[in-house]
MOPAC internal coordinates of N, CA, C and O (Angstrom, degrees):
PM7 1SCF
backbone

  N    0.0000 0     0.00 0     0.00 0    0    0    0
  C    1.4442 1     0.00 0     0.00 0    1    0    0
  C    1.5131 1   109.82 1     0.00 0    2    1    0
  O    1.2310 1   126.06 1   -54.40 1    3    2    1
  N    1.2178 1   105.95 1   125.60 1    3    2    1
  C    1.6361 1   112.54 1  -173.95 1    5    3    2
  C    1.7665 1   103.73 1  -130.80 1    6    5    3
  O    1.2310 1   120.83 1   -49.26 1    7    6    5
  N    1.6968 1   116.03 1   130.74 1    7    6    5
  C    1.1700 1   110.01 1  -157.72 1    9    7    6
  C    1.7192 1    75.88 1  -111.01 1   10    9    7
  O    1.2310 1   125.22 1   -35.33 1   11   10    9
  N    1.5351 1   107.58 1   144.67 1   11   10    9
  C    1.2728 1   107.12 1  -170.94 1   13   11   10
  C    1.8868 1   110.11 1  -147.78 1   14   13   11
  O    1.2310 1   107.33 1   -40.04 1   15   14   13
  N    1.0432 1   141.22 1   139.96 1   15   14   13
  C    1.5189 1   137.18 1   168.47 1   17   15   14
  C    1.6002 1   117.59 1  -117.64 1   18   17   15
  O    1.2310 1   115.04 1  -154.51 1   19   18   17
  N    1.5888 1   127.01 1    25.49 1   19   18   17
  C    1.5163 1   124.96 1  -178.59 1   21   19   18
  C    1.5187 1    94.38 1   -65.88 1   22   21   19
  O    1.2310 1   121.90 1   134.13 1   23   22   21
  N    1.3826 1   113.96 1   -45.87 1   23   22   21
  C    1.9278 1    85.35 1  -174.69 1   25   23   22
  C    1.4547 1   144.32 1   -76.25 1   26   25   23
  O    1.2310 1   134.08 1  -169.68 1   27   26   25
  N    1.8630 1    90.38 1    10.32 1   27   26   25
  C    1.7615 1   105.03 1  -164.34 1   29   27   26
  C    1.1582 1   123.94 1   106.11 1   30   29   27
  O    1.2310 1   122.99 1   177.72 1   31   30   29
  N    1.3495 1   111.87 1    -2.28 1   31   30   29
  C    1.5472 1   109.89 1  -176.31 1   33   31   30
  C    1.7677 1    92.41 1  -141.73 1   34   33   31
  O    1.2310 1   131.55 1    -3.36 1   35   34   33
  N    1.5229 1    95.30 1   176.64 1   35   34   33
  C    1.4506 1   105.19 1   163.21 1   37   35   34
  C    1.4085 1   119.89 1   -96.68 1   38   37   35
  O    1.2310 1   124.92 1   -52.13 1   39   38   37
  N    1.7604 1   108.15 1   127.87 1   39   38   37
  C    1.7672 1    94.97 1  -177.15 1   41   39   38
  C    1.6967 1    80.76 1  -136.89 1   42   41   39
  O    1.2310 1   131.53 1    -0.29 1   43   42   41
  N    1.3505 1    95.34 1   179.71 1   43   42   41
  C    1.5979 1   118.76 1  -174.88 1   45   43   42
  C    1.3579 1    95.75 1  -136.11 1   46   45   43
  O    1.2310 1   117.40 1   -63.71 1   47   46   45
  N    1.4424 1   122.55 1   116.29 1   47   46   45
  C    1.4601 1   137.07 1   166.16 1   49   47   46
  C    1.7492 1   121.92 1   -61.29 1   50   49   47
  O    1.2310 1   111.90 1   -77.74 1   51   50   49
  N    0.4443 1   132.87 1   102.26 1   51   50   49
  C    1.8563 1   124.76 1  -161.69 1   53   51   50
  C    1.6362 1    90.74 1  -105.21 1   54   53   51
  O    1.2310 1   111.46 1   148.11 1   55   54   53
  N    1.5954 1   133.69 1   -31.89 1   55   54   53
  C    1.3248 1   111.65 1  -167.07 1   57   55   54
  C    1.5538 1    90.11 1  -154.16 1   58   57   55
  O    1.2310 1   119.42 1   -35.59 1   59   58   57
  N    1.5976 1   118.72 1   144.41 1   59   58   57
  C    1.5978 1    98.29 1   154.58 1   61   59   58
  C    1.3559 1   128.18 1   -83.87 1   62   61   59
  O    1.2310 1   129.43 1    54.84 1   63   62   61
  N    1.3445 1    99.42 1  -125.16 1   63   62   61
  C    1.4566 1   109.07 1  -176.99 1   65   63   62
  C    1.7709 1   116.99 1   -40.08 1   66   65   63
  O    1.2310 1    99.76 1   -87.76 1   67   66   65
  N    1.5800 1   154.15 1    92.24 1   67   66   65
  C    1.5094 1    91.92 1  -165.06 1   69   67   66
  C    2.1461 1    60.57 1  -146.17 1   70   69   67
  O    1.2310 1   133.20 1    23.70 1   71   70   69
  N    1.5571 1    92.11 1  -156.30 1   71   70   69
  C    1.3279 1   117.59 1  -173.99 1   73   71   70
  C    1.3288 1   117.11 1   -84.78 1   74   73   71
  O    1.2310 1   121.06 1   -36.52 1   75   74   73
  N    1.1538 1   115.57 1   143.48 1   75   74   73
  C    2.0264 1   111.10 1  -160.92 1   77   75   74
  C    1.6066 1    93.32 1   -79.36 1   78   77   75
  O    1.2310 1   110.61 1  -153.25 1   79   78   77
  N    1.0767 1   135.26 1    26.75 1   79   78   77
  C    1.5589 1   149.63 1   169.35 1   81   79   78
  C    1.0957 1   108.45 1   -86.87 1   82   81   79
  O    1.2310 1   121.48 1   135.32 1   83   82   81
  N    1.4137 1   114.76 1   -44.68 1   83   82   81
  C    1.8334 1   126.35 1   175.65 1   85   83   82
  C    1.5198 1   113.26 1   -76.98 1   86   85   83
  O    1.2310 1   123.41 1   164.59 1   87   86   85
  N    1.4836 1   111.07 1   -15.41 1   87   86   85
  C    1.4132 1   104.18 1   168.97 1   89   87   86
  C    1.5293 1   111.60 1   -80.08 1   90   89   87
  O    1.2310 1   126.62 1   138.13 1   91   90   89
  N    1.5422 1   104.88 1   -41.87 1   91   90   89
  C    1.8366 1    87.24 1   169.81 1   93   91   90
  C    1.2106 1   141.92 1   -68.91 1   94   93   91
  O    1.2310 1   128.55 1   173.15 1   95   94   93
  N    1.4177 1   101.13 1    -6.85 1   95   94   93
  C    1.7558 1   115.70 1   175.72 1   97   95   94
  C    1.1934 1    93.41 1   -63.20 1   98   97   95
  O    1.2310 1   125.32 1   115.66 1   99   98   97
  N    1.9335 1   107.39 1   -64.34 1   99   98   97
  C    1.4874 1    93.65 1  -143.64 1  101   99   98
  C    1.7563 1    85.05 1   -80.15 1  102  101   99
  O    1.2310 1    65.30 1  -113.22 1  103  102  101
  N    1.1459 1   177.05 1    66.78 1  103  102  101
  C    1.0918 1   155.93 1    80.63 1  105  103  102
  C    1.6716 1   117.38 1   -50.64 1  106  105  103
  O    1.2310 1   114.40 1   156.85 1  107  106  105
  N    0.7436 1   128.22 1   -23.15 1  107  106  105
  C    1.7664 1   149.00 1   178.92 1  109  107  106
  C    1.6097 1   100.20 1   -76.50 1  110  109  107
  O    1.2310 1   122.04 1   135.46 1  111  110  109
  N    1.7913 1   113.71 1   -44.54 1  111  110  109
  C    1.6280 1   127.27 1  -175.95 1  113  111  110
  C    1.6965 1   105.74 1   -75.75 1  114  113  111
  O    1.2310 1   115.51 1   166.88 1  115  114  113
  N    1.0332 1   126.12 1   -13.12 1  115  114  113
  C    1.5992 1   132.87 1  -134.06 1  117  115  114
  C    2.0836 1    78.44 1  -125.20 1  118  117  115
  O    1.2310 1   124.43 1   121.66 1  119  118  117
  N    1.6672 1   109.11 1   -58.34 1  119  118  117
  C    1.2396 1   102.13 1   176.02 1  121  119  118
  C    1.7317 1   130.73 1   -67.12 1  122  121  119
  O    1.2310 1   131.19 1   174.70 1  123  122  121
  N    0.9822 1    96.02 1    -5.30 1  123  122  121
  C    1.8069 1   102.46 1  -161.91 1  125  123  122
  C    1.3892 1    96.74 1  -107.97 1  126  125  123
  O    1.2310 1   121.21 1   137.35 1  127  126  125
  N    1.2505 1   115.29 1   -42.65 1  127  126  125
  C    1.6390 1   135.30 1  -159.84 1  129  127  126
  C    1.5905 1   124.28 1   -72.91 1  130  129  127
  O    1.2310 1   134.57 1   124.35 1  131  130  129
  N    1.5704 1    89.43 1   -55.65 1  131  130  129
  C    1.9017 1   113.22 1   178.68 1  133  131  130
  C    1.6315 1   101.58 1  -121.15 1  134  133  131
  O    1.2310 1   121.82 1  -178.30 1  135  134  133
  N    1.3155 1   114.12 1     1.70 1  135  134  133
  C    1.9367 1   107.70 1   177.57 1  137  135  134
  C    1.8141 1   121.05 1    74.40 1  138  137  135
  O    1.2310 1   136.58 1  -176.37 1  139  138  137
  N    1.0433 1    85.49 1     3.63 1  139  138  137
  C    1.7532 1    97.18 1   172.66 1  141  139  138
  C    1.8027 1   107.81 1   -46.93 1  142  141  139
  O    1.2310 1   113.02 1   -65.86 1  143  142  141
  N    1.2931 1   130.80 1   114.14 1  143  142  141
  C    1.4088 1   126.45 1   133.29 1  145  143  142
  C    1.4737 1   130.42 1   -87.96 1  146  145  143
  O    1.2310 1   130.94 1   -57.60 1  147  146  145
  N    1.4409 1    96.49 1   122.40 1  147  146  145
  C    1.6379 1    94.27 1   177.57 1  149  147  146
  C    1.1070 1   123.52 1   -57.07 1  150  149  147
  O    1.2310 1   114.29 1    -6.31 1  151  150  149
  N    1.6845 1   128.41 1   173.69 1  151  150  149
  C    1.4074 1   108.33 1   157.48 1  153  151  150
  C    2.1175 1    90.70 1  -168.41 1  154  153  151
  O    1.2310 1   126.29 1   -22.35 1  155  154  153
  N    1.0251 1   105.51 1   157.65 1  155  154  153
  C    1.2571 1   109.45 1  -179.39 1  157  155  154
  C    1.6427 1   110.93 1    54.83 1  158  157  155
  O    1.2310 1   126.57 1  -104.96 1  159  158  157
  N    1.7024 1   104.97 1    75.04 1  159  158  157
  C    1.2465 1   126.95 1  -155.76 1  161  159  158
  C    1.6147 1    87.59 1  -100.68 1  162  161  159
  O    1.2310 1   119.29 1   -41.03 1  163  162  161
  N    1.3506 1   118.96 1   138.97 1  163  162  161
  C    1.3039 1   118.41 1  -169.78 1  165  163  162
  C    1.9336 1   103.01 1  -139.82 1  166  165  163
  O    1.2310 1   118.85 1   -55.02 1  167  166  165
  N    1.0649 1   119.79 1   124.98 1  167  166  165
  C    2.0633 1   106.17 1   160.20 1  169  167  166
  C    1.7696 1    88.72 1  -122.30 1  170  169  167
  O    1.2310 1   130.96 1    -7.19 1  171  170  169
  N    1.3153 1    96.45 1   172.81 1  171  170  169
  C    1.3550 1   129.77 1  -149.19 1  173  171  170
  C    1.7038 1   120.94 1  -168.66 1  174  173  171
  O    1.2310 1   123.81 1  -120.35 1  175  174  173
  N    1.5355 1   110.29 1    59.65 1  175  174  173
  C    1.1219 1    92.78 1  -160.56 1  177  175  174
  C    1.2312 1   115.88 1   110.33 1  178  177  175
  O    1.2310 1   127.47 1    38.26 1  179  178  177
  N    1.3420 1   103.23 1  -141.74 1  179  178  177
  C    1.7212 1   125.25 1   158.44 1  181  179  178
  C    0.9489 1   122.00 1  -104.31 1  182  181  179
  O    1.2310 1   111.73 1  -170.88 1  183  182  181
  N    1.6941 1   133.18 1     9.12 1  183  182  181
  C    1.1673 1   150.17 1  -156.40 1  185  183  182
  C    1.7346 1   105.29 1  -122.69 1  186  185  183
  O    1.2310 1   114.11 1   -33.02 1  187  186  185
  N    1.3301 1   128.76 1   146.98 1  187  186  185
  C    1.4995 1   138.14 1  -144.53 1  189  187  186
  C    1.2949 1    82.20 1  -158.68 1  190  189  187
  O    1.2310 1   121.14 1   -48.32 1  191  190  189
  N    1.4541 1   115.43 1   131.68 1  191  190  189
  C    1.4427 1   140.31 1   165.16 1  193  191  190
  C    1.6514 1   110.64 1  -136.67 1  194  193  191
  O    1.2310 1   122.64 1   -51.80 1  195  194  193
  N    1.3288 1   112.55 1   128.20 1  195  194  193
  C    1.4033 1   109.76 1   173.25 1  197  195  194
  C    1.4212 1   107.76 1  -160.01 1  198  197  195
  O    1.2310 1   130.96 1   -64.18 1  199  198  197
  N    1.3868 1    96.45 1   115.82 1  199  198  197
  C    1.4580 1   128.57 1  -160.79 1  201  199  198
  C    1.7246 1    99.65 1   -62.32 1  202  201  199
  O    1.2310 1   116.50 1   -29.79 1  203  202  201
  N    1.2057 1   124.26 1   150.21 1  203  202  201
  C    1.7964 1   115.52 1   144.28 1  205  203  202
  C    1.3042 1   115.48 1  -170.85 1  206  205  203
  O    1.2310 1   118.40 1   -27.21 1  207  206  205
  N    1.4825 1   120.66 1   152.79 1  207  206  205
  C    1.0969 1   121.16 1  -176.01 1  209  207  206
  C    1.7457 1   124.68 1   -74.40 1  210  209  207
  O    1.2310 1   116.45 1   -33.85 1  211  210  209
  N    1.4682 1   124.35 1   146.15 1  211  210  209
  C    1.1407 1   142.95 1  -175.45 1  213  211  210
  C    1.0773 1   124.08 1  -133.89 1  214  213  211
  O    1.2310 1   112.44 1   -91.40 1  215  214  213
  N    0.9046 1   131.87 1    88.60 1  215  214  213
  C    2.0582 1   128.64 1  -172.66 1  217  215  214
  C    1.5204 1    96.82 1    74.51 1  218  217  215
  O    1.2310 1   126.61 1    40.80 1  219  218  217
  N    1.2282 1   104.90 1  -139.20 1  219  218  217
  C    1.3347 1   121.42 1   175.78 1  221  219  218
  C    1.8155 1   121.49 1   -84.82 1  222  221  219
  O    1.2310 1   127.77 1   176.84 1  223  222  221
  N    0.9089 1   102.64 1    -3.16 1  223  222  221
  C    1.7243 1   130.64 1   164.49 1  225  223  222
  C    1.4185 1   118.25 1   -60.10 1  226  225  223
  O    1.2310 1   114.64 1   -19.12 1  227  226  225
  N    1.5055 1   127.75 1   160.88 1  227  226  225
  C    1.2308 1   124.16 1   122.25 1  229  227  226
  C    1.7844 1   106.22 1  -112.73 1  230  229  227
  O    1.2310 1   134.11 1    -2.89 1  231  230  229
  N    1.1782 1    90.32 1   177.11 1  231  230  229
  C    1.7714 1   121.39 1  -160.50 1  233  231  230
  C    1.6275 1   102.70 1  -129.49 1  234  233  231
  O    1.2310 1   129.45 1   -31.84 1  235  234  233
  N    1.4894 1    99.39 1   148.16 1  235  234  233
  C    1.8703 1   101.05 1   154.51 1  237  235  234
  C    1.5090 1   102.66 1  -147.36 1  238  237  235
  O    1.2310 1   128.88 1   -36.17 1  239  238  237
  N    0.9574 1   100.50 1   143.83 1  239  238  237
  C    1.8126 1   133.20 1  -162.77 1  241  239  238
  C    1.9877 1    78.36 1   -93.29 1  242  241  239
  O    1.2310 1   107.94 1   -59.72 1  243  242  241
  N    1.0894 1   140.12 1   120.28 1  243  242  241
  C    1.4734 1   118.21 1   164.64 1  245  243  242
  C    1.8722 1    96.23 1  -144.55 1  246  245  243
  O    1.2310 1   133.47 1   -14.29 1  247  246  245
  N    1.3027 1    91.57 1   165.71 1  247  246  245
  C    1.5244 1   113.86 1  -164.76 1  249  247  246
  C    1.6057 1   120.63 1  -136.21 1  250  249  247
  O    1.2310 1   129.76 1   -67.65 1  251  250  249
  N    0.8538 1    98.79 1   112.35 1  251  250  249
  C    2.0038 1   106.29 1  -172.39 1  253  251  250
  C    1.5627 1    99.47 1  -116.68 1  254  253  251
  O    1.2310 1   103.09 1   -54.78 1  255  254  253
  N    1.2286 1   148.65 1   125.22 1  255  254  253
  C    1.1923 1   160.15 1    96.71 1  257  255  254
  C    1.3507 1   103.29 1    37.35 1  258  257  255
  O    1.2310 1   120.03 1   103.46 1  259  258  257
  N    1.2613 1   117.54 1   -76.54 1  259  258  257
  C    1.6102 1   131.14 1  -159.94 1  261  259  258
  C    1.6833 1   103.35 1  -108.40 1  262  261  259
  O    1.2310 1   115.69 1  -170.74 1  263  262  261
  N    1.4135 1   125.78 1     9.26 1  263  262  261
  C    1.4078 1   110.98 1   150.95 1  265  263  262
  C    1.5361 1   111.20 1  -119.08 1  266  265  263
  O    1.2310 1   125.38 1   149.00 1  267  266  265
  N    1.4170 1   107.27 1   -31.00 1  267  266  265
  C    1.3835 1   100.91 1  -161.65 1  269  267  266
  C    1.5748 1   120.86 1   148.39 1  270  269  267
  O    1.2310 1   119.57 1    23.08 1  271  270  269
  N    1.5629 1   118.42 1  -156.92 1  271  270  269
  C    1.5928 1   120.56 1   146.25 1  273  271  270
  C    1.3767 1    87.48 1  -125.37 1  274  273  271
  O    1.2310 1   142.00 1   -35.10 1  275  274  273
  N    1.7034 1    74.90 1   144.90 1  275  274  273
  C    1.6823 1   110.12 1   157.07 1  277  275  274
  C    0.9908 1   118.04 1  -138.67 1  278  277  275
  O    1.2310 1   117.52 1   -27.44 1  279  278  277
  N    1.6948 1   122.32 1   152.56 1  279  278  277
  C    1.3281 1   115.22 1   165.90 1  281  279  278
  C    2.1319 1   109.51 1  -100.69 1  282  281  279
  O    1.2310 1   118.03 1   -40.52 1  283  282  281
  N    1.0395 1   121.35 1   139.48 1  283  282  281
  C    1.0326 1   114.02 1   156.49 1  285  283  282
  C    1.5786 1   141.04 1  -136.48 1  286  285  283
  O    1.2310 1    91.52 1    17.38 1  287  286  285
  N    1.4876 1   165.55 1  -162.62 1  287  286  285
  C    1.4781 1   147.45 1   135.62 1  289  287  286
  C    1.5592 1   106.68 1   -21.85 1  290  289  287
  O    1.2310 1   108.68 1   -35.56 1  291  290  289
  N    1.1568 1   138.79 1   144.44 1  291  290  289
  C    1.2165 1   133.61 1   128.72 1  293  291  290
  C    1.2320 1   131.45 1   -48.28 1  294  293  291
  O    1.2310 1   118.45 1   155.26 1  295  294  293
  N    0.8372 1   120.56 1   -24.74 1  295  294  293
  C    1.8470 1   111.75 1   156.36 1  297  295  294
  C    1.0534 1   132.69 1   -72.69 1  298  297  295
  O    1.2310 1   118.31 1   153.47 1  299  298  297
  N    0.9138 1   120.82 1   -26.53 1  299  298  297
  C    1.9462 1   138.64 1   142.60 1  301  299  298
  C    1.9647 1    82.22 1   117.18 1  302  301  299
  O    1.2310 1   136.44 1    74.65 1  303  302  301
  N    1.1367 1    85.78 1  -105.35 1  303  302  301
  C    2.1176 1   106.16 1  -175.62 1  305  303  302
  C    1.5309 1   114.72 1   -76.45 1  306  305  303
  O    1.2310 1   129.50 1   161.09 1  307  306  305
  N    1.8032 1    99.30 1   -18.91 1  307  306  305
  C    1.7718 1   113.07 1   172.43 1  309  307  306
  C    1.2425 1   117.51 1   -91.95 1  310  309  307
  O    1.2310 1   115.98 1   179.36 1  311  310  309
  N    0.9978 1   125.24 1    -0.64 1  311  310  309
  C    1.8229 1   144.68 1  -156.58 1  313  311  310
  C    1.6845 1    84.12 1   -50.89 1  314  313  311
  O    1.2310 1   118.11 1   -66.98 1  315  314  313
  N    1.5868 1   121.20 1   113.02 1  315  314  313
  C    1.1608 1   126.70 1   169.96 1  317  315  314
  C    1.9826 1   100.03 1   -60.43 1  318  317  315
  O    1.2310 1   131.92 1   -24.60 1  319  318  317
  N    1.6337 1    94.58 1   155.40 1  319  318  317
  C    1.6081 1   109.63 1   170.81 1  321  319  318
  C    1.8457 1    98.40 1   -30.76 1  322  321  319
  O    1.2310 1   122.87 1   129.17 1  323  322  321
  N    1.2346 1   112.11 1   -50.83 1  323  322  321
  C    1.7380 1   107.04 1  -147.56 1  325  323  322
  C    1.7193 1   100.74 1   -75.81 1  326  325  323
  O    1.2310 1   117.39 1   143.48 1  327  326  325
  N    1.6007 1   122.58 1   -36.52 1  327  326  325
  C    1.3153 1   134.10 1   138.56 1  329  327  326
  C    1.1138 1   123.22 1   -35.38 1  330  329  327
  O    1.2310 1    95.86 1   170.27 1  331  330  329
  N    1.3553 1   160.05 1    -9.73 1  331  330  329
  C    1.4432 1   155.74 1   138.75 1  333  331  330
  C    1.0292 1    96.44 1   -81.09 1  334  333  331
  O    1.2310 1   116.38 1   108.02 1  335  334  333
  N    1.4208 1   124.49 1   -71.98 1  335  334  333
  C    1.9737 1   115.55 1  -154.16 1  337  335  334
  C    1.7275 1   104.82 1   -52.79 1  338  337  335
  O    1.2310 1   118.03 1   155.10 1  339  338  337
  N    1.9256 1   121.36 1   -24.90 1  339  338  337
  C    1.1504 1   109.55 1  -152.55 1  341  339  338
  C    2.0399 1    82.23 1   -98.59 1  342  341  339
  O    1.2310 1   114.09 1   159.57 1  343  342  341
  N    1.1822 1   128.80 1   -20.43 1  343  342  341
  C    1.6278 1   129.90 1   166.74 1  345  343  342
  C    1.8235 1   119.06 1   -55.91 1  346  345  343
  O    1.2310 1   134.60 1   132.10 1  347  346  345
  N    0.9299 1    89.36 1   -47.90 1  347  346  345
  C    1.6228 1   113.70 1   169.62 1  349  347  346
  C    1.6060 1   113.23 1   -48.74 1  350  349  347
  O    1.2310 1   117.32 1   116.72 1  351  350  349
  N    1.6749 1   122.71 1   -63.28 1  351  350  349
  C    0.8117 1   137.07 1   168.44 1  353  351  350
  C    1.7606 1   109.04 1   -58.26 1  354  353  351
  O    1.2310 1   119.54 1   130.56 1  355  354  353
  N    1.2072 1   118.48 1   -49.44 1  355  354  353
  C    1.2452 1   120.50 1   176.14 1  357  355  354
  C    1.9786 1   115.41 1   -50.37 1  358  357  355
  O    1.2310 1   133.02 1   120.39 1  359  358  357
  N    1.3646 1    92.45 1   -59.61 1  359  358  357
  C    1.6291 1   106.74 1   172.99 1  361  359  358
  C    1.3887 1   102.19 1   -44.86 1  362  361  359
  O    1.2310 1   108.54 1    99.27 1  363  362  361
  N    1.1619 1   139.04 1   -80.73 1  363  362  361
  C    1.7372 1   155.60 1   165.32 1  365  363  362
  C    1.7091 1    76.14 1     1.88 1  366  365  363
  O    1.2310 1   123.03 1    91.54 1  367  366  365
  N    1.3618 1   111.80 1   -88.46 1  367  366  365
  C    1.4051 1   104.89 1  -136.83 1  369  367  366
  C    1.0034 1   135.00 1   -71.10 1  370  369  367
  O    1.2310 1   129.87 1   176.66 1  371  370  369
  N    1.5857 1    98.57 1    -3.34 1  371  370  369
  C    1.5661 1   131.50 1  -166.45 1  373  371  370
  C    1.7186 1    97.72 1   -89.71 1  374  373  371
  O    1.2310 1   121.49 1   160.00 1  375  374  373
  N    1.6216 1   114.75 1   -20.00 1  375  374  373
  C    1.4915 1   109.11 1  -146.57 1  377  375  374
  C    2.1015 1    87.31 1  -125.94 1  378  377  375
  O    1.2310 1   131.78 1  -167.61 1  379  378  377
  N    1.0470 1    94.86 1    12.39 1  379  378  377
  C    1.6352 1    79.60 1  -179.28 1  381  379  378
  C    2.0190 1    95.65 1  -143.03 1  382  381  379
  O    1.2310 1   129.83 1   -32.51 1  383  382  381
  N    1.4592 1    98.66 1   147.49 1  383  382  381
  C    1.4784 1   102.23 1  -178.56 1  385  383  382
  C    1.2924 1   121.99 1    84.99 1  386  385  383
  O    1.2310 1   122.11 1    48.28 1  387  386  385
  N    1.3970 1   113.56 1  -131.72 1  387  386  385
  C    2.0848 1   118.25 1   178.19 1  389  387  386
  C    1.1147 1    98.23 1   -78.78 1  390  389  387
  O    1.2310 1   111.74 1   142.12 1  391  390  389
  N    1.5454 1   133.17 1   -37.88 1  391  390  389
  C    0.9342 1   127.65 1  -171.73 1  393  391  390
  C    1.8426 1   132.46 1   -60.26 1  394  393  391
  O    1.2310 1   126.95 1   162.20 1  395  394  393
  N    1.5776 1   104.23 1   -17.80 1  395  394  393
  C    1.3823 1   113.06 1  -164.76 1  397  395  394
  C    1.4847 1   114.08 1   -68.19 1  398  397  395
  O    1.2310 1   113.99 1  -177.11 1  399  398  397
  N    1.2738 1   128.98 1     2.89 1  399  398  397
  C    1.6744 1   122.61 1  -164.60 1  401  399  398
  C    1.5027 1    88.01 1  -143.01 1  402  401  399
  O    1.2310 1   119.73 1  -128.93 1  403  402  401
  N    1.7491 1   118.12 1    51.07 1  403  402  401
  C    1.4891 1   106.41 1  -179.57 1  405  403  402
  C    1.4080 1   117.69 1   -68.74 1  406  405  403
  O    1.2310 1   104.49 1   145.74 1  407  406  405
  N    1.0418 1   146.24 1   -34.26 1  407  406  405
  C    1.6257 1   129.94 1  -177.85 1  409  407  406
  C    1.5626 1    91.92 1  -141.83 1  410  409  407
  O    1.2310 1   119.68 1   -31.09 1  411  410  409
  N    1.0535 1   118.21 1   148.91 1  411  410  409
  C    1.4275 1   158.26 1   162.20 1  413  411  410
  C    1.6707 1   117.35 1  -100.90 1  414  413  411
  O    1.2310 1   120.59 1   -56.81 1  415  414  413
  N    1.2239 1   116.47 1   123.19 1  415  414  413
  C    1.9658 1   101.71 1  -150.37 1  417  415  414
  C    1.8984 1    78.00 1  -138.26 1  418  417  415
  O    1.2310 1   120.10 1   180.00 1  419  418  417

């Protein structure tokens, strides 16, 4: 897990480069694990977006070929106030405890 802001926003890296196979694991790990339901499931390409709620937030689980998964705000660089504070909280839980070594890619 790598917490990162080069594109303008805050995201959390969970895997690099790997096979869009590892995005359904860890989406399957994300539902069972921390209780996440997706919703407003989107591809694009080669690209996988799937939105979900977190606190008072939403979230997207998303998947690029040539970066990886990440999770980040749904607003990406617009991520309203309630979208960071509820990403933040998300990151926390992802980055402390069982949770800290989530995927291996």
């Amino acid at each position: 897990m790598t917490l990162q802001t080069k594109n303008g926003y805050p995201e959390v890296v969970l895997a690099s480069q790997c096979e869009s196979a590892t995005f359904y694991t860890t989406a399957d790990w994300l539902r069972h694990e921390i209780g996440i339901s997706f919703c407003n499931k989107e591809k694009q390409d080669n690209m996988i977006y799937w939105q979900f709620y977190f606190g008072t937030g939403i979230a997207v689980l998303k998947y690029d070929p040539s970066t990886g998964i990440s999770v980040c705000p749904a607003g990406f660089g617009k991520a309203t106030v309630e979208e960071k504070a509820a990403f933040k909280m998300l990151s926390d839980t992802m980055a402390y405890g069982q949770y800290a070594n989530l995927i291996i890619c």
